[in-house]
C-alpha positions, 0 to 999 in steps of 0.5 A, a space after each residue: 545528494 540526489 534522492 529519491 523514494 525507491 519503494 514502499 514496503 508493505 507486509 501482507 498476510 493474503 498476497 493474491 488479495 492484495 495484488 488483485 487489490 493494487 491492479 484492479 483498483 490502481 493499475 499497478 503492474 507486477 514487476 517481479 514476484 520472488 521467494 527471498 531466503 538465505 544469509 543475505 535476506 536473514 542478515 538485512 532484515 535480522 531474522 534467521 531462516 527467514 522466508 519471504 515472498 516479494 512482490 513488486 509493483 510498479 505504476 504508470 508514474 514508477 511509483 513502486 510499492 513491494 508486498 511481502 508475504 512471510 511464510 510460515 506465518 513469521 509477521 509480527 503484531 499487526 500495525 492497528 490502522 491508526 493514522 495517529 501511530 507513531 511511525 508510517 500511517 499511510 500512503 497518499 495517492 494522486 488520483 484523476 477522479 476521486 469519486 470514481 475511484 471512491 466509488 469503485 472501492 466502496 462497491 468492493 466493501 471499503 469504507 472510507 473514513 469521511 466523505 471527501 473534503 475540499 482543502 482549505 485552498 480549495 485545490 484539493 479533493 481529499 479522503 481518507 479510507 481503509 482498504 485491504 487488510 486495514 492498509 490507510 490511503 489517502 486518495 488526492 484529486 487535483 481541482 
């Protein structure tokens, strides 16, 4: 069997915030913005006469993340930004130059969990921050 990841799903309660959020800080592009509603979308994802905004995008690498906003207001309980939670906790990316990228997140207002941490191997930059709406990413510099 050939696979591969297709995206990552997150759901979003201030769409825009979180667009300007990945384009600014990641390059992400849009690749499609849609309000999804009728059998199809109510039966894949169990909730009738649900309404839901996607927007999909797409970095330079094809790394994909899909934000999805529910109108009027049908998410359910938000996640808590514990890496210790059972289920998905975070999203890892590669980035060229972590302090640069630090940097820029820490002018926006982000906070990052430590400073950054050099691998036992000494191959890797790594840091941990809470960015929009609490979302955890893990930022990886190769050294």
């Amino acid at each position: 069997m050939n696979t591969s990841l297709r995206h990552i799903g997150i759901v979003v309660q201030d769409l825009d915030k979180c667009v300007r959020f990945w384009e600014d800080n990641f390059g992400f592009m849009v690749r499609a913005d849609q309000i999804e509603k009728g059998i199809f979308i109510e039966n894949l994802l169990g909730i009738p006469n649900v309404n839901v905004q996607t927007v999909k995008m797409k970095s330079n690498t094809e790394t994909e993340i899909e934000l999805l906003k529910f109108y009027p207001g049908s998410a359910e309980d938000n996640w808590g930004g514990s890496v210790r939670k059972i289920g998905m906790t975070h999203i890892a990316l590669n980035v060229p130059n972590l302090d640069e990228v630090l940097d820029n997140l820490l002018r926006d207002g982000y906070s990052p969990i430590h400073k950054p941490q050099i691998s036992d191997d000494a191959n890797f930059k790594v840091c941990y921050i809470a960015v929009v709406e609490g979302l955890l990413l893990e930022l990886v510099e190769k050294i």
